[in-house]
N, C-alpha and C positions, 0 to 999 in steps of 0.2 A: 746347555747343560740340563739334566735330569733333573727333576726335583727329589731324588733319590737318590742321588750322586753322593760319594763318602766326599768330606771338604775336603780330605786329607789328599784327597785325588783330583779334587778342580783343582787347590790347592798350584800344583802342578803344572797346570795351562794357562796360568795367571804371567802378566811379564815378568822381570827379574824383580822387578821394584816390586811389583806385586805379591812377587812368591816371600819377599824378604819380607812386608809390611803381616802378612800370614802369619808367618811362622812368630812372628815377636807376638802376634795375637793369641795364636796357639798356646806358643811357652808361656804367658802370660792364666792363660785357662788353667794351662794342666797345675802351675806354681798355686794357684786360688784350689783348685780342685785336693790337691796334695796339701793342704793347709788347713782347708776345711774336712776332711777326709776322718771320719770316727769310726770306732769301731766299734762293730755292731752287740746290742746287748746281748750276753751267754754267747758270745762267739767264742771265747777264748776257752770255756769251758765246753764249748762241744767240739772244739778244734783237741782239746785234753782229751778226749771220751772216745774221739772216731781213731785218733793215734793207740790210746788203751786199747782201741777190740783191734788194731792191727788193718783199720783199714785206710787206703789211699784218698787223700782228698783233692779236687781241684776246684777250680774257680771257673765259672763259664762266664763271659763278657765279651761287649764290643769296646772295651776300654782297652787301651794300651798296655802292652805288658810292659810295661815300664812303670807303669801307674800298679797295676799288680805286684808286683814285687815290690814298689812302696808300701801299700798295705800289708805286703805280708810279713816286710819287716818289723812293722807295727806292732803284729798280731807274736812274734819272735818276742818282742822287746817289752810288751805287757806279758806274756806268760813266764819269760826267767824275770821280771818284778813279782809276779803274783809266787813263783816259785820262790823267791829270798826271801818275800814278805811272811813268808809260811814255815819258811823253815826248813823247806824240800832239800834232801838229797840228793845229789847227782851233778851235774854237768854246768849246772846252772842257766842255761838255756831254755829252760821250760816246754823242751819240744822233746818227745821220748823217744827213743833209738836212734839213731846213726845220725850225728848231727848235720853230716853234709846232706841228707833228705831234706829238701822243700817240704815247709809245713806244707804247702798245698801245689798243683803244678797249675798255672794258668793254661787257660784253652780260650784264646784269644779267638771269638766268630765275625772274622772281619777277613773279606778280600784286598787290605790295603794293607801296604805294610808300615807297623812305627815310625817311619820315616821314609815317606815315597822317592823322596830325591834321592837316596842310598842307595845304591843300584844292589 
């Protein structure tokens, strides 16, 4: 193996038992990661401000988009709070225009995919 190698891909070449004892280590990361996971100060407010001028936001990472879309629902779920808590009208969503738009679109920079066993 590379020392460069994604694990998510040795991962993969590991025996059965091996690839099963991973993956419980993995789900175990991403559950701590997803748990521990804040969000970032004046995020919620420049995520309000980039939607105001009309422009597109994404995420660039080597994290999982599944992990991304954790977050983002976060970042959903604190703006229609900051939205009630204020008083705001509208949808109650705290994300402005078209509700089915992603606050943000992940751009996932990784040659492995979420789950290498899935073919």
């Amino acid at each position: 193996f590379l020392e460069r190698d994604c694990v998510l891909a040795l991962a993969t070449k590991l025996s059965p038992e091996g690839m099963e004892r991973c993956n419980v280590i993995f789900s175990d990361i991403e559950r701590k990661a997803r748990e521990d996971m804040e969000l970032m100060e004046g995020g919620v407010e420049l995520l309000r401000l980039l939607g105001e001028m009309g422009l597109r936001k994404a995420v660039l990472t080597r994290n999982l988009e599944r992990n991304v879309e954790f977050m983002s629902d976060m970042y959903v779920n604190s703006m229609a709070l900051d939205s009630s808590s204020a008083g705001v009208d509208g949808d109650g969503d705290g994300v402005e225009g078209d509700s089915t738009e992603p606050i943000f679109h992940p751009i996932v920079a990784r040659d492995t995919k979420s789950n290498p066993t899935n073919e």
